[in-house]
TORPA-4810 file (N, C-alpha, C, O; in nm, 3 decimals):
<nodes>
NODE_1_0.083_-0.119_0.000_0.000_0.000_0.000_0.087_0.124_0.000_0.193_0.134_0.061_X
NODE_2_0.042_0.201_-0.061_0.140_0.353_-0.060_0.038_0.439_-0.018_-0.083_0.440_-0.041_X
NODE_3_0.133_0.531_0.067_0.068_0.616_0.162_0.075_0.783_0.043_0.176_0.827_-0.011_X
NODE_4_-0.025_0.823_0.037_-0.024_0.997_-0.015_-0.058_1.095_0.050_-0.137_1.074_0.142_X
NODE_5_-0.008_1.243_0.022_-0.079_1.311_0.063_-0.097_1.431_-0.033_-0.037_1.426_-0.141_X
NODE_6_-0.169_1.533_-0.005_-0.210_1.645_-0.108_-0.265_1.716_0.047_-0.324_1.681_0.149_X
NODE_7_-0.186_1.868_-0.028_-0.273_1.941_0.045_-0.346_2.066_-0.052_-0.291_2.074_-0.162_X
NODE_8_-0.425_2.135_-0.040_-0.540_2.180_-0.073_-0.573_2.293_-0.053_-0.644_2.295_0.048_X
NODE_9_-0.553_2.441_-0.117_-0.600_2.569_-0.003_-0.770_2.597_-0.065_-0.808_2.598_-0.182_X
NODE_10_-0.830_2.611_0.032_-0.989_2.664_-0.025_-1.026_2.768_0.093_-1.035_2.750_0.214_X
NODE_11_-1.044_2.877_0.019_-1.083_3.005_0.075_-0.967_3.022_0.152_-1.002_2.987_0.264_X
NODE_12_-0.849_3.054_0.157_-0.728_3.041_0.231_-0.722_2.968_0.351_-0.664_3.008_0.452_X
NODE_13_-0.769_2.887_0.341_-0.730_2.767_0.443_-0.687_2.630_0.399_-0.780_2.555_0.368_X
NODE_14_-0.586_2.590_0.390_-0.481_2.517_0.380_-0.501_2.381_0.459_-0.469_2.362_0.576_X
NODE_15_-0.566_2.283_0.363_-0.647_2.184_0.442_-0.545_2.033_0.352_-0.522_2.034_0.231_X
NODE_16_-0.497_1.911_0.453_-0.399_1.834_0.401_-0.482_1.742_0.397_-0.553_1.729_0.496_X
NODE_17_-0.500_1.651_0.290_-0.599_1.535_0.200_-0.492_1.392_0.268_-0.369_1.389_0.270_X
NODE_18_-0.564_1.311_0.306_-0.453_1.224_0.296_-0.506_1.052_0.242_-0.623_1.049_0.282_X
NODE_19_-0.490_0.972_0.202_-0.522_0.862_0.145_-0.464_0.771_0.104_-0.352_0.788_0.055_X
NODE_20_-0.533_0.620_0.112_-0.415_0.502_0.139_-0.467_0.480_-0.041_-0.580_0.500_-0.084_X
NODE_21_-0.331_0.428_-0.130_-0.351_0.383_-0.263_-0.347_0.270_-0.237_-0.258_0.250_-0.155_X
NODE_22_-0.412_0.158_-0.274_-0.386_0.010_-0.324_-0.346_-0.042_-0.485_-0.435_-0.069_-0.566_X
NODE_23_-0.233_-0.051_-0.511_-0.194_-0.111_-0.636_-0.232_-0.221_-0.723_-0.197_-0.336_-0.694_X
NODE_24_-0.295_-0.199_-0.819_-0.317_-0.370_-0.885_-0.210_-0.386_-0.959_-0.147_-0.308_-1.031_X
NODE_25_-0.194_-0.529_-0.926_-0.073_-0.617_-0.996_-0.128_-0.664_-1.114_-0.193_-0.767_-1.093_X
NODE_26_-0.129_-0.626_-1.242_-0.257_-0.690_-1.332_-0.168_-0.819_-1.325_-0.250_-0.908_-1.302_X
NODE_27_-0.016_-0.887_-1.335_0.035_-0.986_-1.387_-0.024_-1.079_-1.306_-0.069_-1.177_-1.365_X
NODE_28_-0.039_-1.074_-1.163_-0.104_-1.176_-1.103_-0.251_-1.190_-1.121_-0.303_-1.302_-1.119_X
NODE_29_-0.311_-1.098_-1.137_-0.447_-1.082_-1.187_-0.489_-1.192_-1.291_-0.578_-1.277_-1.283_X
NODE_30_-0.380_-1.162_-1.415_-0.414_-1.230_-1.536_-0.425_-1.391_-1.470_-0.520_-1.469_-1.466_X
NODE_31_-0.310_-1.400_-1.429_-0.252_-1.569_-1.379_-0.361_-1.607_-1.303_-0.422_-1.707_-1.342_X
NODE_32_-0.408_-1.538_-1.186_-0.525_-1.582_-1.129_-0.658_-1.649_-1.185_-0.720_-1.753_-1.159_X
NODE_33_-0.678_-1.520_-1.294_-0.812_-1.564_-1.397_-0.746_-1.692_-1.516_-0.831_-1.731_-1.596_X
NODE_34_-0.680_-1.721_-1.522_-0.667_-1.810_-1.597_-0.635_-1.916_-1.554_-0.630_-2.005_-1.639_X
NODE_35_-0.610_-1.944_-1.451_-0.601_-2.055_-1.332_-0.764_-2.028_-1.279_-0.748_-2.091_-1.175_X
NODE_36_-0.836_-2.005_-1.275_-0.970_-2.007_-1.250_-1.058_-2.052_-1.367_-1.173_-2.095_-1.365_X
NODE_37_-0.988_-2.035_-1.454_-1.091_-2.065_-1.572_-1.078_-2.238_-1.594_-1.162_-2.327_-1.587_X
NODE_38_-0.901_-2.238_-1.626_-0.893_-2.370_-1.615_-0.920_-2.500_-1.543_-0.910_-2.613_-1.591_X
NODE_39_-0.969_-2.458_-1.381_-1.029_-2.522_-1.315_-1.175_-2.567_-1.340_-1.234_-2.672_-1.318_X
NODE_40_-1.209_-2.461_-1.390_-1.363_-2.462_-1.349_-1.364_-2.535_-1.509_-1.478_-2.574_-1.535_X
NODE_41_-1.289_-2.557_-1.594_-1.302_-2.645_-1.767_-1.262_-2.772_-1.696_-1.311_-2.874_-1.744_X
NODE_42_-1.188_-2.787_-1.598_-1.190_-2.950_-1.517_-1.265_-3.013_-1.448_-1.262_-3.136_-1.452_X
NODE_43_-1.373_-2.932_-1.349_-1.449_-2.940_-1.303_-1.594_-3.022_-1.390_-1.662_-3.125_-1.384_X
NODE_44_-1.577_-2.865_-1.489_-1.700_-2.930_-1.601_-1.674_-3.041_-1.669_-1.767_-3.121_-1.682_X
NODE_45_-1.532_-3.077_-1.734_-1.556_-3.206_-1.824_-1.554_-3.312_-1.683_-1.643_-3.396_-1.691_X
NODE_46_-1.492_-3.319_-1.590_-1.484_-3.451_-1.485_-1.657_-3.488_-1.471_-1.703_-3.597_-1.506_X
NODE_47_-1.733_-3.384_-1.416_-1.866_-3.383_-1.385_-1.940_-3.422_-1.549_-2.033_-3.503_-1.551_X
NODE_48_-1.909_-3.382_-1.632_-2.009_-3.410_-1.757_-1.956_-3.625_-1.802_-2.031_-3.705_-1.858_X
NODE_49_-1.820_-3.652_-1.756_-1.759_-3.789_-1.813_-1.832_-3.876_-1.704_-1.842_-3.998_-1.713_X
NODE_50_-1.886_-3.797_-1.594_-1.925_-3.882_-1.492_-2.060_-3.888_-1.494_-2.128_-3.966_-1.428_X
NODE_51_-2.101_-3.805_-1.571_-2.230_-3.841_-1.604_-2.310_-3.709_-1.503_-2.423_-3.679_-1.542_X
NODE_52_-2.271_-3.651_-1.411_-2.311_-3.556_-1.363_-2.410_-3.463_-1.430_-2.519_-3.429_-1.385_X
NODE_53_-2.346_-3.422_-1.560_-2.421_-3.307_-1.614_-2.506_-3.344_-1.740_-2.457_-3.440_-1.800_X
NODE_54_-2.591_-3.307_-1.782_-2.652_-3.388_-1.924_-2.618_-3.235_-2.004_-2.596_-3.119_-1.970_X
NODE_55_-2.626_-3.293_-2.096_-2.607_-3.195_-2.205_-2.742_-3.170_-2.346_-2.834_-3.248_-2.371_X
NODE_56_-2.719_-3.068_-2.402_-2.845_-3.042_-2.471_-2.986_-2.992_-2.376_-2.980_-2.940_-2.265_X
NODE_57_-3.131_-3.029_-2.467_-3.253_-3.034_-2.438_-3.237_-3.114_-2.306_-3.305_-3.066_-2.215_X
NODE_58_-3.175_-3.209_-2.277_-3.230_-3.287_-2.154_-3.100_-3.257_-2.045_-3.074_-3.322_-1.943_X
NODE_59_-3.034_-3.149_-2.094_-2.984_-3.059_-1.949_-3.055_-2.943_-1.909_-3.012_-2.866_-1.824_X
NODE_60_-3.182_-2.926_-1.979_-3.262_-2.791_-1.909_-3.329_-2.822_-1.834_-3.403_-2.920_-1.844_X
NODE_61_-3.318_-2.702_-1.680_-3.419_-2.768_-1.565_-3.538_-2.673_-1.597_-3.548_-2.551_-1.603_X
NODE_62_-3.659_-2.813_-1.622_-3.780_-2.787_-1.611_-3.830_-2.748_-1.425_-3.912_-2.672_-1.372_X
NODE_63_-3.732_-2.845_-1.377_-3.756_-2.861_-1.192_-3.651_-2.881_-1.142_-3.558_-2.947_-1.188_X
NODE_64_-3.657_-2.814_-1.025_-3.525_-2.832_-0.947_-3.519_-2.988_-0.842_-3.415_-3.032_-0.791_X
NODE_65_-3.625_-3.036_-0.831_-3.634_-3.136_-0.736_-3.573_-3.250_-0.847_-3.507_-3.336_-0.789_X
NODE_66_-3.580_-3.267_-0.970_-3.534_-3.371_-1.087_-3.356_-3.318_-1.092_-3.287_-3.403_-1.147_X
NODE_67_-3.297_-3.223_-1.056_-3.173_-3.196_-1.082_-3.093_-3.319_-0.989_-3.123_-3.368_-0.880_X
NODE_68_-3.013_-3.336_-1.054_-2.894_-3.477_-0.974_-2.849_-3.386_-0.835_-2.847_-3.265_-0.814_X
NODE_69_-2.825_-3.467_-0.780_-2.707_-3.414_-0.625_-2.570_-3.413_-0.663_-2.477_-3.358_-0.604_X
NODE_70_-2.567_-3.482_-0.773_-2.404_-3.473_-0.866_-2.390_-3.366_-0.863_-2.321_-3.285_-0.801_X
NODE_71_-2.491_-3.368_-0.965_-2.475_-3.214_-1.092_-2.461_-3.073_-0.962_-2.406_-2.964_-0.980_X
NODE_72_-2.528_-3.119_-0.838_-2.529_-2.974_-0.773_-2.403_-2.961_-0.710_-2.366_-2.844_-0.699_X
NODE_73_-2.309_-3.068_-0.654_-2.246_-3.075_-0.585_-2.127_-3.025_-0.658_-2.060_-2.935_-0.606_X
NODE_74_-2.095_-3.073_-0.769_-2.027_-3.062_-0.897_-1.985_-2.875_-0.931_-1.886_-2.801_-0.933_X
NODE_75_-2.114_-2.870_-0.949_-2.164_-2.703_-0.958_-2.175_-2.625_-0.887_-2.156_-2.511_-0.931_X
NODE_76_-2.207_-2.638_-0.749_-2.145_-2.576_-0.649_-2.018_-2.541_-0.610_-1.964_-2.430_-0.608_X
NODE_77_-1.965_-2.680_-0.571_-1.846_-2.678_-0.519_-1.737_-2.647_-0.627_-1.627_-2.599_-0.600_X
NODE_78_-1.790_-2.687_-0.774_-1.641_-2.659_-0.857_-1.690_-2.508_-0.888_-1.574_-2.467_-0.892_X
NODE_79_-1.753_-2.410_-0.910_-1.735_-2.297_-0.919_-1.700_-2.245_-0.817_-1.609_-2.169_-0.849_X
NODE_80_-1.721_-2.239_-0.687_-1.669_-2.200_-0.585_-1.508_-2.217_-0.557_-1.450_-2.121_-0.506_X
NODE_81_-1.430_-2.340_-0.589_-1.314_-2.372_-0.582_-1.229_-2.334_-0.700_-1.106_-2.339_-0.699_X
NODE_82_-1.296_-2.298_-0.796_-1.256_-2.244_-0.923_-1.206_-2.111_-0.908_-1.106_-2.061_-0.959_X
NODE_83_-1.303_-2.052_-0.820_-1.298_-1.884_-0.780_-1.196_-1.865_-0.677_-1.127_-1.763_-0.676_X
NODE_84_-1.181_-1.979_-0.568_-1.098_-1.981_-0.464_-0.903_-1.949_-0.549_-0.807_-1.872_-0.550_X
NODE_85_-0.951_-2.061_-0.598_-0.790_-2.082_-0.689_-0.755_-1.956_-0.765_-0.649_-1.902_-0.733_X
NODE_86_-0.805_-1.919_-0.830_-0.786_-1.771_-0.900_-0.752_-1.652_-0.799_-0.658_-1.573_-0.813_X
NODE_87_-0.840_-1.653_-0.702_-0.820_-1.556_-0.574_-0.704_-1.578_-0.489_-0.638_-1.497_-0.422_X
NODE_88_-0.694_-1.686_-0.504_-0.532_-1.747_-0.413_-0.443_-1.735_-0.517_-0.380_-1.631_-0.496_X
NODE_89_-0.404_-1.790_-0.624_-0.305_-1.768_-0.714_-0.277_-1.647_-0.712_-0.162_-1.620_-0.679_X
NODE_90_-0.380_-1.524_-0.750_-0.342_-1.378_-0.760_-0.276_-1.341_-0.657_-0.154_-1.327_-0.659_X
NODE_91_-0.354_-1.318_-0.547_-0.251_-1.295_-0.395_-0.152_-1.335_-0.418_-0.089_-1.265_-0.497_X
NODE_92_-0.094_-1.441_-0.376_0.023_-1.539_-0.378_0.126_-1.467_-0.477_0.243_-1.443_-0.446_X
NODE_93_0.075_-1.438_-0.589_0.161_-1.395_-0.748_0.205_-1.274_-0.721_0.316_-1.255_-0.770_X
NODE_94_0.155_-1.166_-0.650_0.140_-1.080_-0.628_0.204_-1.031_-0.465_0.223_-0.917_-0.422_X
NODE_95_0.230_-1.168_-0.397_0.294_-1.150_-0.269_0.242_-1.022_-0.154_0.315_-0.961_-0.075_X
NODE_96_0.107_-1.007_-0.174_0.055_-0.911_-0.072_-0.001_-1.017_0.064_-0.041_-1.133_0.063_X
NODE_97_0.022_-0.903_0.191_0.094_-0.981_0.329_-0.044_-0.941_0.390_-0.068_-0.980_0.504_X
NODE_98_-0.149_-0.860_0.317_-0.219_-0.811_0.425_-0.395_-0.853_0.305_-0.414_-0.849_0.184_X
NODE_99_-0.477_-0.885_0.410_-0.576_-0.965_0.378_-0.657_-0.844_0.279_-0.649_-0.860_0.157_X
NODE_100_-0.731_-0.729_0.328_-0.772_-0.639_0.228_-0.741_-0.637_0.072_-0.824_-0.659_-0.015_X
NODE_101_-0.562_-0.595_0.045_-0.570_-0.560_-0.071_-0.595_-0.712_-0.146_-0.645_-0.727_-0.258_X
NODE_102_-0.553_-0.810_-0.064_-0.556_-0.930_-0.125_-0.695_-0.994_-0.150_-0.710_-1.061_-0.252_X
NODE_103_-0.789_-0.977_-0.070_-0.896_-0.979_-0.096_-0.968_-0.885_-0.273_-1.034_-0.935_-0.364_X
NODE_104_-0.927_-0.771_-0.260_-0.963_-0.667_-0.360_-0.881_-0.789_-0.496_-0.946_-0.856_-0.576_X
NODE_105_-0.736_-0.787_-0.485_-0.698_-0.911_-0.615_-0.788_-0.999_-0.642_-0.839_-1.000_-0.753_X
NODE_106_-0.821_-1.085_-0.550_-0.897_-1.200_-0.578_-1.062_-1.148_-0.641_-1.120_-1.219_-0.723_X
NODE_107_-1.134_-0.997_-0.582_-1.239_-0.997_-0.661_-1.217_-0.932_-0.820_-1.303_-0.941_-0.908_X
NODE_108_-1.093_-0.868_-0.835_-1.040_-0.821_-0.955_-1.058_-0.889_-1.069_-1.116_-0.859_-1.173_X
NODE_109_-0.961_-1.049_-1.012_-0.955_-1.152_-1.076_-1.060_-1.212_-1.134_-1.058_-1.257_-1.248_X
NODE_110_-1.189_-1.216_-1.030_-1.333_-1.274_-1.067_-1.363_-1.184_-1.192_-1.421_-1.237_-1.287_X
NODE_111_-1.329_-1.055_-1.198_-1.435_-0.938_-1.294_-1.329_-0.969_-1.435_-1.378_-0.980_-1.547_X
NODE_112_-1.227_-0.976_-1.419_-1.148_-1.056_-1.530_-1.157_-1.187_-1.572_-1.093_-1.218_-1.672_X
NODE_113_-1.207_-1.252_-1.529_-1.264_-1.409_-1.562_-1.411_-1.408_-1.598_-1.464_-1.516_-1.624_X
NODE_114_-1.477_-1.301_-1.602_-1.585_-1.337_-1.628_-1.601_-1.298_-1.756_-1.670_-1.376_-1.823_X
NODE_115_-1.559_-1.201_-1.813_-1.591_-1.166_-1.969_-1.505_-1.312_-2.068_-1.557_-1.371_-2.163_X
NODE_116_-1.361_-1.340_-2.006_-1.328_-1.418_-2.043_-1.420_-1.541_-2.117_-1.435_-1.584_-2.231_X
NODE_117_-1.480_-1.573_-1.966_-1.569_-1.704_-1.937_-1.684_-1.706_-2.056_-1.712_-1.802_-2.128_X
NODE_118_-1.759_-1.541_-2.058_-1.844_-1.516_-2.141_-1.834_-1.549_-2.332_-1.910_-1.598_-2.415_X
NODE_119_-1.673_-1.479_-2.332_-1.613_-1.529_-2.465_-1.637_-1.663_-2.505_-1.703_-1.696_-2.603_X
NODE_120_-1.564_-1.760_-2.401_-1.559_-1.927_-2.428_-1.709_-1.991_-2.451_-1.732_-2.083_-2.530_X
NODE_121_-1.793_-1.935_-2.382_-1.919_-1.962_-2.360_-1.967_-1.944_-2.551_-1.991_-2.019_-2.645_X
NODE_122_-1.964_-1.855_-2.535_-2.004_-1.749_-2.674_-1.946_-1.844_-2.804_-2.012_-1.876_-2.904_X
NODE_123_-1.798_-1.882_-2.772_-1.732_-1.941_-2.897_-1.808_-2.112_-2.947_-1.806_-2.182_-3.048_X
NODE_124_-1.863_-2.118_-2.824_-1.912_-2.323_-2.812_-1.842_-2.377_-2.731_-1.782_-2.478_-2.767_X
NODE_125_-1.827_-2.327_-2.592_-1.711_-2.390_-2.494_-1.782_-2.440_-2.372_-1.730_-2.490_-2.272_X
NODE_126_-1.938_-2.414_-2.400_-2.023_-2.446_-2.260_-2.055_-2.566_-2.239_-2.126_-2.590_-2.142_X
NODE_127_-2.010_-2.675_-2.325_-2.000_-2.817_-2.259_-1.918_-2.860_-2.180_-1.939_-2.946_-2.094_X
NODE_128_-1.790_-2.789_-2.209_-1.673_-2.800_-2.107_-1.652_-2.757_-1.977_-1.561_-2.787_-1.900_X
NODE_129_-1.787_-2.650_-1.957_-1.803_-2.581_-1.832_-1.901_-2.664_-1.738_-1.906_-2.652_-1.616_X
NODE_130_-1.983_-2.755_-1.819_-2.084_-2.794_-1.749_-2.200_-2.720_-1.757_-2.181_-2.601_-1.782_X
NODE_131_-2.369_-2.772_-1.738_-2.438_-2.688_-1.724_-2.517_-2.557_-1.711_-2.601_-2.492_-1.773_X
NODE_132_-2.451_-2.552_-1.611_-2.529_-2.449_-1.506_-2.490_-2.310_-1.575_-2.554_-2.210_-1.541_X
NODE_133_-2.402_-2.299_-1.656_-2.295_-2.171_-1.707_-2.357_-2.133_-1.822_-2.315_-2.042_-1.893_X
NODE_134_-2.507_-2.234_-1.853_-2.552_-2.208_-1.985_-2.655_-2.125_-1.993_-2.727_-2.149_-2.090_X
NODE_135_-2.692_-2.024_-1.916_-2.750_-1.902_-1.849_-2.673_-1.785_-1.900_-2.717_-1.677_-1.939_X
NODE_136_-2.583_-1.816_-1.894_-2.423_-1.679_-1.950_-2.467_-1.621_-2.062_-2.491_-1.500_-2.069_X
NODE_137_-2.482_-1.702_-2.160_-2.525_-1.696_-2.337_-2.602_-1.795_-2.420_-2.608_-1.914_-2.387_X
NODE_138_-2.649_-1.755_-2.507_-2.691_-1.852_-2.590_-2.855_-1.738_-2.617_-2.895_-1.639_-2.557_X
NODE_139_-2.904_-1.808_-2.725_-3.062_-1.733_-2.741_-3.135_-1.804_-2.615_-3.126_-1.912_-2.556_X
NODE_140_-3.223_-1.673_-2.603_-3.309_-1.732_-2.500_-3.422_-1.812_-2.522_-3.514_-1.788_-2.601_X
NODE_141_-3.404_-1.941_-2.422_-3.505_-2.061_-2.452_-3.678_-2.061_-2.453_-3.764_-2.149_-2.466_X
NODE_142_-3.679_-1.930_-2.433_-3.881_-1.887_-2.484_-3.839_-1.841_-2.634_-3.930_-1.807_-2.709_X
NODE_143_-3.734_-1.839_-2.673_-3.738_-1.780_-2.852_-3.802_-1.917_-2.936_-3.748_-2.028_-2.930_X
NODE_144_-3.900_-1.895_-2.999_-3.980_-2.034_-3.058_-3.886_-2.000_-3.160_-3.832_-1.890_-3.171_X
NODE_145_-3.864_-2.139_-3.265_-3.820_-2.147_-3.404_-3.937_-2.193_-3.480_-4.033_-2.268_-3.459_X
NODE_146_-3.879_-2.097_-3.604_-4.020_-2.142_-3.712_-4.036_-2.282_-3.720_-3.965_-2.382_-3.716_X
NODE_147_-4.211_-2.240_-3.738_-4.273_-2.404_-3.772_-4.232_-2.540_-3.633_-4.260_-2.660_-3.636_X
NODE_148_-4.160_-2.463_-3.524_-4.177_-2.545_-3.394_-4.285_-2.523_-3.316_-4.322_-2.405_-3.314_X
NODE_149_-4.348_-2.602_-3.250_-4.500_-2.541_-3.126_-4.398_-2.501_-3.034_-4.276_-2.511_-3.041_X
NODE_150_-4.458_-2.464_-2.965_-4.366_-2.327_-2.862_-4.346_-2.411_-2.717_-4.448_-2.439_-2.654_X
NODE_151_-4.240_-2.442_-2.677_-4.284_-2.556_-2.542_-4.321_-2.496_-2.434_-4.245_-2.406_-2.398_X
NODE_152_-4.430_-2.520_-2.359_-4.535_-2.436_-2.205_-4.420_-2.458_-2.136_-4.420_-2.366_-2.054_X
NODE_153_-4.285_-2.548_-2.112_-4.185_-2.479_-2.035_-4.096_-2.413_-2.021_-4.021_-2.407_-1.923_X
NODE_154_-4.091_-2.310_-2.192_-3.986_-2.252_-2.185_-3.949_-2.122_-2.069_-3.843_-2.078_-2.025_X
NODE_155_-4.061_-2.094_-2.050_-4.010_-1.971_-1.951_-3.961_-2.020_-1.822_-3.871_-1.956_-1.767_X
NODE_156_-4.010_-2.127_-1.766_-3.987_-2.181_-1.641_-3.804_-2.230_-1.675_-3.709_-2.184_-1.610_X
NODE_157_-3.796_-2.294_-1.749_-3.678_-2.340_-1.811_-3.581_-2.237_-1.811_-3.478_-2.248_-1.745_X
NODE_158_-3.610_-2.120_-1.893_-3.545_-1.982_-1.877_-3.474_-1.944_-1.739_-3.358_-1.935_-1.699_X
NODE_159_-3.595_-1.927_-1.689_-3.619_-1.879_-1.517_-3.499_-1.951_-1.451_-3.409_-1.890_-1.395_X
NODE_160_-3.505_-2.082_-1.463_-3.419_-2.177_-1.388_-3.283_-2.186_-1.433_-3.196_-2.226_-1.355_X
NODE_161_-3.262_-2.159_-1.524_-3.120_-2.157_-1.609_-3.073_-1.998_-1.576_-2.952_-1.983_-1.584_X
NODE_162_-3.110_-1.938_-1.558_-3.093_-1.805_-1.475_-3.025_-1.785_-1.418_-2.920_-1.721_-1.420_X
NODE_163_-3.129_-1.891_-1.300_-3.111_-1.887_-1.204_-2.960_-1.975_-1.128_-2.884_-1.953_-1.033_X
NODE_164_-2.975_-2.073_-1.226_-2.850_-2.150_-1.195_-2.733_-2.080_-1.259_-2.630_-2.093_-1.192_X
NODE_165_-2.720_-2.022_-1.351_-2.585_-1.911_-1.392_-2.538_-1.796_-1.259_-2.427_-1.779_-1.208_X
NODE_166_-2.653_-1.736_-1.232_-2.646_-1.605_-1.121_-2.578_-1.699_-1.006_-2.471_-1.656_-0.963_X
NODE_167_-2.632_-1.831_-0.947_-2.574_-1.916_-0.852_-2.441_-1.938_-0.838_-2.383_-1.921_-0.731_X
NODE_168_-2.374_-1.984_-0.966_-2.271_-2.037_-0.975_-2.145_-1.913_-1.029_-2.025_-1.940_-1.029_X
NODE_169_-2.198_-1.785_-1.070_-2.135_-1.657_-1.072_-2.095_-1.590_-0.973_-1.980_-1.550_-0.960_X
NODE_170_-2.201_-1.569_-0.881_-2.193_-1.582_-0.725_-2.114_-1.619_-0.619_-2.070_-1.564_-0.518_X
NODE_171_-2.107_-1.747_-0.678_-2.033_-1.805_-0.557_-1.829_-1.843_-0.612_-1.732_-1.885_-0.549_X
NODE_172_-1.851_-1.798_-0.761_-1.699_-1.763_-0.820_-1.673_-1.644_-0.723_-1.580_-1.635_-0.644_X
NODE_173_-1.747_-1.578_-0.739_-1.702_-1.426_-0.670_-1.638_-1.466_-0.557_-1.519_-1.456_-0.529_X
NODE_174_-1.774_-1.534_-0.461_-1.760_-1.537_-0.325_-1.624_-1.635_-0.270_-1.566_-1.618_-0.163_X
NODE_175_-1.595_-1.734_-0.368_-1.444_-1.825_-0.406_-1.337_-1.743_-0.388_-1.255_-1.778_-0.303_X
NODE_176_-1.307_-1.578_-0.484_-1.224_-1.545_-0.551_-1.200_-1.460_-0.467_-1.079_-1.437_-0.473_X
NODE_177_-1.280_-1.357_-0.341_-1.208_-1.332_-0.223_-1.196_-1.429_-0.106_-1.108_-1.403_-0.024_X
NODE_178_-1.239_-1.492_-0.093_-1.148_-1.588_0.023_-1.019_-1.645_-0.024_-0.918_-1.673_0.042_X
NODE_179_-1.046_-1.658_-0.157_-0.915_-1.709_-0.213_-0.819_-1.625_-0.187_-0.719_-1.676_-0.137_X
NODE_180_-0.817_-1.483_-0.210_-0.708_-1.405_-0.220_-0.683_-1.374_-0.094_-0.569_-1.340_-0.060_X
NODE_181_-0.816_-1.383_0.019_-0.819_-1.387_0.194_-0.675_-1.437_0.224_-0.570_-1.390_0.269_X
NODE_182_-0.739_-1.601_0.157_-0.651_-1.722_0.206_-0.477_-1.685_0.173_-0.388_-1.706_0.256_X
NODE_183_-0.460_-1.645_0.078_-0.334_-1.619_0.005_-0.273_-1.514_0.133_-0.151_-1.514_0.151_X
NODE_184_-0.335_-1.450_0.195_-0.246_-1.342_0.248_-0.209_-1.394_0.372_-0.163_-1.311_0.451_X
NODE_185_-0.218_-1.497_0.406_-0.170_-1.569_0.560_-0.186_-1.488_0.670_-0.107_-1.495_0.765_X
NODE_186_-0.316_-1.384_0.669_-0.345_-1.354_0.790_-0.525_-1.451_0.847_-0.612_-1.511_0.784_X
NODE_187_-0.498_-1.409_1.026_-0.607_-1.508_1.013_-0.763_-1.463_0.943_-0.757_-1.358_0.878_X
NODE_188_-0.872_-1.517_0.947_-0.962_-1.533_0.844_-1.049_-1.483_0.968_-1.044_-1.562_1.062_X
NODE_189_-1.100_-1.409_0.982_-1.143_-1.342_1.107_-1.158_-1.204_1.095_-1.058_-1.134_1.080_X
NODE_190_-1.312_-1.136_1.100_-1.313_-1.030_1.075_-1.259_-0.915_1.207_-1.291_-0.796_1.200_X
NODE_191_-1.211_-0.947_1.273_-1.183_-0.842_1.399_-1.019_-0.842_1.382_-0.965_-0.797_1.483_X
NODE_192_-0.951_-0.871_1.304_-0.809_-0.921_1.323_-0.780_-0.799_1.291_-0.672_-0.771_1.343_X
NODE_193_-0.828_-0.698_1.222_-0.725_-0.544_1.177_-0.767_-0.492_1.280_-0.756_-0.372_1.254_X
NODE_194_-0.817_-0.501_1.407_-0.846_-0.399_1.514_-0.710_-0.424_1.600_-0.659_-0.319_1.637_X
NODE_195_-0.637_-0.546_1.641_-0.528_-0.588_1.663_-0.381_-0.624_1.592_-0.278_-0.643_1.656_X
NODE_196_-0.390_-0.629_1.465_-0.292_-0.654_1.351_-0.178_-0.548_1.390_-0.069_-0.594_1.426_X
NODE_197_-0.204_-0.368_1.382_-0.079_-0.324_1.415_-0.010_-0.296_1.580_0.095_-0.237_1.604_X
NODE_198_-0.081_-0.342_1.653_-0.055_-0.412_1.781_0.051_-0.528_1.767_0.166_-0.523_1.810_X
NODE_199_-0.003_-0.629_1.702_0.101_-0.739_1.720_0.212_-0.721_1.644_0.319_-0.781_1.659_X
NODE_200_0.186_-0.629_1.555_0.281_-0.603_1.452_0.455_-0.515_1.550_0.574_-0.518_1.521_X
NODE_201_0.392_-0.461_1.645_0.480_-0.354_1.686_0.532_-0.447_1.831_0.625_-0.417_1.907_X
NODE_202_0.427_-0.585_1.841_0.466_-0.589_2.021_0.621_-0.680_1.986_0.650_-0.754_1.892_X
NODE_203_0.703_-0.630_2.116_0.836_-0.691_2.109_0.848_-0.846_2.107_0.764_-0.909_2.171_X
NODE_204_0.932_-0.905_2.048_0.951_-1.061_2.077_1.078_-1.144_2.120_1.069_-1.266_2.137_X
</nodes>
């Protein structure tokens, strides 16, 4: 962190600005998001070879009670650990000691992985992601095609595929600062900066 200051005269009074900068490292940034991406393309093909995820027409949830405990567990946990890894790699790459800015890397990293993610999605890469990611892009599934009858579940279908993208976006995020938390080897505890430059200064 670098410390600034500015001072300021308004109406002749001479008033000193002062403010903490936090630096982004984009190099660890990049490394982060691309170590996040690549996880979460392992995640999806392991879960789709295992049968976890279906693909096509008969991977859209009409209902959530018919969805596998695979497929959720799969989708949960590998976007979440996907986001973790990216958030930890960046920190780490980046060698910041103190949980904040490292935290801020790791959500950096998420906002850089996601247009990414959006690209791959976009190119024909959403089998490799698995499911749930198929909310990101694609036409939307109430668009009838000519000369098809219109299916009574597309909106529900919609709704739910949504809903499962926003889920699993979510919880990348929520991955990608603990990740960068985790990276800074302080403890994981929100009261710890009320004591941090205390221990920092006590003799040993």
């Amino acid at each position: 962190m670098e410390m600034r200051r500015e001072t300021v005269e308004t109406v002749g009074v001479v008033v000193e600005q002062r403010w903490v900068a936090w630096p982004v490292y984009w190099s660890s940034v990049w490394v982060g998001a691309l170590a996040s991406l690549a996880l979460a393309i392992i995640f999806g093909l392991v879960s789709t070879a295992l049968g976890a995820h279906q693909l096509g027409t008969a991977g859209q949830i009409a209902k959530w009670n018919e969805v596998g405990r695979r497929s959720v567990i799969f989708s949960v946990f590998g976007a979440f650990l996907a986001g973790a890894l990216g958030g930890w790699a960046a920190g780490k790459v980046a060698g910041i000691r103190r949980s904040e800015p490292a935290m801020l890397h790791g959500a950096i990293t998420w906002l850089v992985a996601m247009p990414l993610l959006i690209l791959l999605l976009g190119l024909g890469a959403g089998n490799a992601f698995g499911g749930w990611y198929g909310g990101l892009v694609g036409s939307p599934a109430w668009a009838a095609v000519a000369n098809t009858p219109p299916d009574p579940n597309a909106a529900i279908v919609a709704r739910n595929t949504a809903l499962a993208a926003v889920t699993v976006v979510l919880l990348g995020l929520a991955g990608s600062v603990v990740g960068g938390w985790l990276a800074s080897g302080e403890p994981m505890t929100f009261t710890h900066y009320r004591t941090r430059d205390a221990m920092a200064h006590r003799p040993r």
